[in-house]
C-alpha positions as CSV (number, residue, x, y, z in Angstrom):
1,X,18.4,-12.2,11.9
2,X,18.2,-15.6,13.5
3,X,20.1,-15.0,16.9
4,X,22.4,-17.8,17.9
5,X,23.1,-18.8,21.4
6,X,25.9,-17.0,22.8
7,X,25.2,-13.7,22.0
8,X,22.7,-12.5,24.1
9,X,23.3,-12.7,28.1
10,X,21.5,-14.7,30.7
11,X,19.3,-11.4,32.2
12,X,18.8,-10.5,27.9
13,X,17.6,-13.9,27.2
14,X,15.0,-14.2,30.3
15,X,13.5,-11.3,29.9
16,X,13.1,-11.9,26.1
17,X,11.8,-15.2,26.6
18,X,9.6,-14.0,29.2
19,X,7.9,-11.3,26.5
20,X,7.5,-13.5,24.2
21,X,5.8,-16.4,26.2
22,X,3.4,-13.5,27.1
23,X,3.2,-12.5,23.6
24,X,2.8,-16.1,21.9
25,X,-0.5,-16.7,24.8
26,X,-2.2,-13.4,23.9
27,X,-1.6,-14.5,20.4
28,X,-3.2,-18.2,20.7
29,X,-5.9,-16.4,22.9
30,X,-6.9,-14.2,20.3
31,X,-6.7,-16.9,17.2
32,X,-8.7,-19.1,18.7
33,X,-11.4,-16.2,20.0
34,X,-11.1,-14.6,16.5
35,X,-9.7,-16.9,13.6
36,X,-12.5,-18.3,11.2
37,X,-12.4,-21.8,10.4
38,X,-12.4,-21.3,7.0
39,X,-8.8,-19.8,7.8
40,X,-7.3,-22.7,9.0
41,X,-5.2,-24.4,5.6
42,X,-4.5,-20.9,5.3
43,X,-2.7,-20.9,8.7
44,X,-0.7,-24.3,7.9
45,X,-0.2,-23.0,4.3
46,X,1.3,-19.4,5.2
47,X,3.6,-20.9,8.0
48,X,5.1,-23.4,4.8
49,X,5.4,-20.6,2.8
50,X,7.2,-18.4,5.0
51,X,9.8,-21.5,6.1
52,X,10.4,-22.2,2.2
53,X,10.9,-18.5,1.6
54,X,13.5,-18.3,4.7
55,X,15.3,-20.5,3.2
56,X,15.9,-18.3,0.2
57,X,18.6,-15.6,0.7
58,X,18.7,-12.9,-1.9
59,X,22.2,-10.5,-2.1
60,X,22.5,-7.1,-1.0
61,X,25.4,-5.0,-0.6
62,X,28.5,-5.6,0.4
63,X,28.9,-9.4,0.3
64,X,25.6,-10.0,2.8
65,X,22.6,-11.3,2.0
66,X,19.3,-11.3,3.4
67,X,15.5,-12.9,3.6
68,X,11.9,-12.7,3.9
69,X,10.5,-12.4,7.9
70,X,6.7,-12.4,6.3
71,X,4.9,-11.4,9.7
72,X,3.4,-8.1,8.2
73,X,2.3,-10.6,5.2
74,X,1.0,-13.6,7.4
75,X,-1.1,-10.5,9.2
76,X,-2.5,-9.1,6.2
77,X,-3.6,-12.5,5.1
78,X,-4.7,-13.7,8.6
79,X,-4.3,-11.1,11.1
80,X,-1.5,-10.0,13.3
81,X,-2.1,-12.7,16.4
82,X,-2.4,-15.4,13.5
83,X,1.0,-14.1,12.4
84,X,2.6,-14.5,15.7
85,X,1.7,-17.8,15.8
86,X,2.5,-18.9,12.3
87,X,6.2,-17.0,12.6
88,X,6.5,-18.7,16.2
89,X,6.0,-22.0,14.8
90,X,8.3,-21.2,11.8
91,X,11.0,-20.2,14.5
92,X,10.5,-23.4,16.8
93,X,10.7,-26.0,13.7
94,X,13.8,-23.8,12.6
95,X,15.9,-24.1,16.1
96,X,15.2,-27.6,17.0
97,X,15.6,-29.4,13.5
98,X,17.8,-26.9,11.8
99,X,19.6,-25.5,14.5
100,X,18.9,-22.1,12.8
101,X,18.7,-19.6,15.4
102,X,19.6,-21.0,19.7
103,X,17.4,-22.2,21.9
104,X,18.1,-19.9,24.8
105,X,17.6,-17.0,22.0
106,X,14.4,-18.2,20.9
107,X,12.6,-16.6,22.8
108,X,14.7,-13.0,21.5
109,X,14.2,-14.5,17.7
110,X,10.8,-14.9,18.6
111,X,9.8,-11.3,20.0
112,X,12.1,-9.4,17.2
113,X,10.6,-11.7,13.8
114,X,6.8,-13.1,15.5
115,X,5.8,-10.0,17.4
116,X,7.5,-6.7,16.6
117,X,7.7,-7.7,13.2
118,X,3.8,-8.7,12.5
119,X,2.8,-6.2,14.8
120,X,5.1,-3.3,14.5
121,X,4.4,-3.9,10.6
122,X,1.0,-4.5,10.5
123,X,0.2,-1.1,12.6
124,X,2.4,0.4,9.8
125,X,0.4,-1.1,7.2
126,X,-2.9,-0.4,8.4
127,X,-2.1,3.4,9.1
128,X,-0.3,3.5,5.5
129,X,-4.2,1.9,4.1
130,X,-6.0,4.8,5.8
131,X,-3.9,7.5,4.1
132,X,-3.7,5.7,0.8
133,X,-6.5,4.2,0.1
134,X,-7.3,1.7,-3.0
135,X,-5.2,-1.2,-4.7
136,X,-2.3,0.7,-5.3
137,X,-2.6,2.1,-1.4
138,X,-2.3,-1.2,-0.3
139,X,0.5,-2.5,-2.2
140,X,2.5,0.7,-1.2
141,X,1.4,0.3,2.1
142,X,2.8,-3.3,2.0
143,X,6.0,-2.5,0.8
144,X,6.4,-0.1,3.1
145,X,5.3,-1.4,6.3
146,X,8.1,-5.1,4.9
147,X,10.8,-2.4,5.5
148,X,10.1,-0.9,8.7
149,X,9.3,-3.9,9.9
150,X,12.7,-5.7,9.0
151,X,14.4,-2.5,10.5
152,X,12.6,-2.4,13.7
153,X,13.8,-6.0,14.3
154,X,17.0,-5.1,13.6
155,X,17.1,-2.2,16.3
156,X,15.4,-4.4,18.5
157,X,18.2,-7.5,17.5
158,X,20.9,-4.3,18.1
159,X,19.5,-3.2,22.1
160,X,19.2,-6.9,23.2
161,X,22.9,-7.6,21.7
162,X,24.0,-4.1,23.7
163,X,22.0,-5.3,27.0
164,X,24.3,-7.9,26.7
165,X,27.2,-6.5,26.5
166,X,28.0,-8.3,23.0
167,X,28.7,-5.0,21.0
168,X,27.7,-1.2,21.9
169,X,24.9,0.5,21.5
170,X,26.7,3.3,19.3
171,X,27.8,0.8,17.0
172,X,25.7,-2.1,16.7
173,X,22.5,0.3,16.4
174,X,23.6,2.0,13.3
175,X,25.3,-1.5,11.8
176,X,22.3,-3.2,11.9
177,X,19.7,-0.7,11.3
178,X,21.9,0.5,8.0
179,X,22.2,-3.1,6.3
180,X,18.6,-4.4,7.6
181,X,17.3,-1.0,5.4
182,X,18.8,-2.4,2.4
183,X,17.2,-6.1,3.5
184,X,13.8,-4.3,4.1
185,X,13.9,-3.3,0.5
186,X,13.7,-6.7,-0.7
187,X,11.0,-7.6,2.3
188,X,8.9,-5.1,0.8
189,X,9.1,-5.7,-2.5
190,X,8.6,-9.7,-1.5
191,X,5.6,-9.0,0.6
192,X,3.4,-6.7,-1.7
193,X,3.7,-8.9,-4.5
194,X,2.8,-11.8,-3.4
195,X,0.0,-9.7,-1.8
196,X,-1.1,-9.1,-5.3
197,X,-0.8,-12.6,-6.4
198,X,-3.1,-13.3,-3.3
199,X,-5.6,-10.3,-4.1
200,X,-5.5,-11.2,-7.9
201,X,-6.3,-14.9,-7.3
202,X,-8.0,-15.4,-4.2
203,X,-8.9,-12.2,-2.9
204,X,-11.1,-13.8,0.3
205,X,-8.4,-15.2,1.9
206,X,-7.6,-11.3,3.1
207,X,-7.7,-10.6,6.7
208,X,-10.3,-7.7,5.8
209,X,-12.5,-9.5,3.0
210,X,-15.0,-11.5,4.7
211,X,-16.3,-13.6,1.8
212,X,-15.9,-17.7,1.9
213,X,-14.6,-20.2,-0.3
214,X,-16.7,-23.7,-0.8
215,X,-15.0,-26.7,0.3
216,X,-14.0,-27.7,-3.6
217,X,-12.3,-24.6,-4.5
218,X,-10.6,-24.3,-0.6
219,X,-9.2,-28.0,-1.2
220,X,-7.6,-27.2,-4.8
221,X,-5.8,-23.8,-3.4
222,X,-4.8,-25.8,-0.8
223,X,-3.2,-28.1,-2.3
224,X,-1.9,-26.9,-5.3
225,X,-0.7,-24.0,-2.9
226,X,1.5,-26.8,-0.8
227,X,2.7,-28.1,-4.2
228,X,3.7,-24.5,-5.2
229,X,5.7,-24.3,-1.7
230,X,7.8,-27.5,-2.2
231,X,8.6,-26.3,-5.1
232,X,10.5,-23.4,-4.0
233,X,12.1,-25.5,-1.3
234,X,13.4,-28.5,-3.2
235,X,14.1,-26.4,-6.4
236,X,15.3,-22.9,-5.0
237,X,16.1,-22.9,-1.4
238,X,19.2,-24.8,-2.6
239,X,20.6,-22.0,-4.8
240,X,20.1,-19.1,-2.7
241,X,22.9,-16.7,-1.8
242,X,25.5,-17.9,0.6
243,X,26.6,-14.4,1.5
244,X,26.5,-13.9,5.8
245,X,23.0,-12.4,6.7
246,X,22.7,-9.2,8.3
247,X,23.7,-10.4,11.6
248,X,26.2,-12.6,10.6
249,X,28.1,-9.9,8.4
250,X,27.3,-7.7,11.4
251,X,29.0,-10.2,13.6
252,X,32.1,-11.1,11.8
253,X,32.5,-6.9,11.1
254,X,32.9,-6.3,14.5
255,X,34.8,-9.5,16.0
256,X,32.2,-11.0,18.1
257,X,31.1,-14.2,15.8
258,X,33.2,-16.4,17.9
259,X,30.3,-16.2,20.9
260,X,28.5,-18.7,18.7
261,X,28.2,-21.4,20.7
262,X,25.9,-24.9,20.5
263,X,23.6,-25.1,23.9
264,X,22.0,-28.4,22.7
265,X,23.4,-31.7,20.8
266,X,23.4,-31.2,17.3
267,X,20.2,-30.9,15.5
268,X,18.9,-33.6,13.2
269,X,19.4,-31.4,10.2
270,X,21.8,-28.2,11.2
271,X,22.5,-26.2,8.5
272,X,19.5,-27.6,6.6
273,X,21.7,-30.2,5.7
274,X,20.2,-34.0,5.9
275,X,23.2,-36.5,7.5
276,X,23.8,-39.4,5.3
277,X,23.0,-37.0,1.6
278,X,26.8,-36.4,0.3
279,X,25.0,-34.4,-2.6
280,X,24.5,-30.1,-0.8
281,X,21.8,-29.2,-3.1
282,X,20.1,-32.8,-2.5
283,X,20.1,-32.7,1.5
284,X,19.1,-29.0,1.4
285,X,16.3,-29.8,-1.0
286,X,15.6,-32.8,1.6
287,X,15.6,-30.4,4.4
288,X,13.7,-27.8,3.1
289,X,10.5,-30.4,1.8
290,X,11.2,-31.8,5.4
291,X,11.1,-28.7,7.2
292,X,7.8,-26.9,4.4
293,X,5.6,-30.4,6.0
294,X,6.8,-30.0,9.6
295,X,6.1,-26.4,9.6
296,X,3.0,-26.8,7.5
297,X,1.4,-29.5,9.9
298,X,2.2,-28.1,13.0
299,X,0.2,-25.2,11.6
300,X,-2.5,-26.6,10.5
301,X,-3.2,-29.2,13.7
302,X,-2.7,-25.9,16.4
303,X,-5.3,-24.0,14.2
304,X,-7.7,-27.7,14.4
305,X,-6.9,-27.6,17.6
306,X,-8.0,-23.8,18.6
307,X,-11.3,-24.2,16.7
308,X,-12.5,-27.2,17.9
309,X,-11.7,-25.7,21.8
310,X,-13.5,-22.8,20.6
311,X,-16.4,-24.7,19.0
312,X,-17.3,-26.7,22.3
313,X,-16.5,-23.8,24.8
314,X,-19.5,-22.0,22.6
């Protein structure tokens, strides 16, 4: 759902960008008011995760394919301003190094998969908790709240491409909405269970579980979590589905893929491909550890660097 530039219009993208910068401050305001420190690797580990399991298409229907957002998963695990700022950072390292997404629709990629998505979702998933309550109420609610989520940031993707002027409302609403329901599926089923890998193992690291982990134990999860991320972008980011993504398939349906066009120079790595690697599964692997450190750091030092304001301003 990664919006390229050339899509969206001049007013589209300024008032996008404009939400979002607002969104993104509230965001940092609140994680460094709110976040605990012991949640910080979690921060830097969650935003590696969710840039690994970008990278990892799965098929649906009709020759498209689809992937993880995450931001009603990051909230869960950390809380819904956390999760704007650990899909924000995802999207940042994504446009700049991987030219995945364009610069002047960052700001659109951001409110659609940052905000409305961990957000929108997380409301879901909260309200889903209260009716059903217990492990199995949670996983449901998880699942559940994946797919809405992935279909409101569809509808939103579809009114900002119609405020532009790129496709109509009558048609781009229902296009997108329709093949981001079969996407939401697998974002649901994605999200609850690795939030029962996470409950199973290491239940305190649950936005709602208060409980702490000693400084042995948070080192070993912590690393051998990192481990576990490489691991899925060296060894399976490279075989995902090459199908078109919702948007794209969208796009080429209805004639308006040729807008595409390339604000910036070329990234170092567009396409997730690193120069100078003639081997495609090498440089992808390459550009997905690359990209799982980058995303992972930047994480982790803005969390450092949130507490540490918050510790001397107490």
């Amino acid at each position: 759902m990664h919006i390229p530039d050339g899509f969206l219009d001049a007013k589209t993208a300024g008032v996008t960008a404009g939400l979002s910068a607002a969104g993104v401050a509230l965001a940092l305001r609140r994680v460094k008011r709110d976040l605990p420190p012991r949640k910080i690797p979690l921060l830097g580990l969650a935003a590696a995760f969710l840039f690994a399991a970008q990278m990892v298409n799965f098929p649906v229907a009709g020759g498209t394919s689809g992937h993880l957002v995450g931001g009603v998963l990051a909230a869960a695990l950390l809380g819904p301003s956390a999760a704007v700022v650990v899909v924000t950072t995802v999207l940042i390292v994504q446009c700049f190094l991987f030219a995945d997404g364009g610069v002047l629709a960052l700001g659109a990629n951001i409110f659609n998969m940052a905000i409305l998505n961990s957000f929108g979702g997380y409301a879901v998933y909260r309200l889903v908790c209260r009716c059903l309550p217990g492990e199995r109420g949670r996983l449901t609610a998880m699942a559940f709240a994946g797919w809405c989520a992935a279909v409101l940031a569809s509808i939103a993707c579809a009114g900002e491409l119609a405020w532009s002027g790129t496709i109509a409302w009558s048609v781009g609403f229902p296009a997108m909405a329709t093949v981001h329901m079969l996407i939401g599926i697998g974002e649901g089923i994605i999200s609850a269970l690795v939030l029962l890998a996470v409950r199973q193992t290491r239940p305190d690291l649950i936005s709602e579980n208060g409980s702490s982990a000693g400084p042995a134990r948070k080192g070993e999860w912590l690393g051998y979590g990192l481990l576990l991320v490489l691991g899925i972008a060296i060894f399976i980011a490279p075989f995902a589905c090459p199908w078109p993504d919702g948007l794209d398939a969208v796009a080429a349906k209805f004639g308006f893929e040729h807008k595409a066009v390339t604000v910036l120079p070329a990234a170092p790595a567009a396409g997730y491909q690193i120069p100078g690697i003639h081997w495609a599964v090498g440089a992808t692997a390459m550009a997905g550890a690359i990209g799982t450190l980058v995303v992972f750091g930047l994480a982790l030092l803005l969390g450092k660097i949130l507490v540490r304001k918050k510790t001397l301003d107490a």
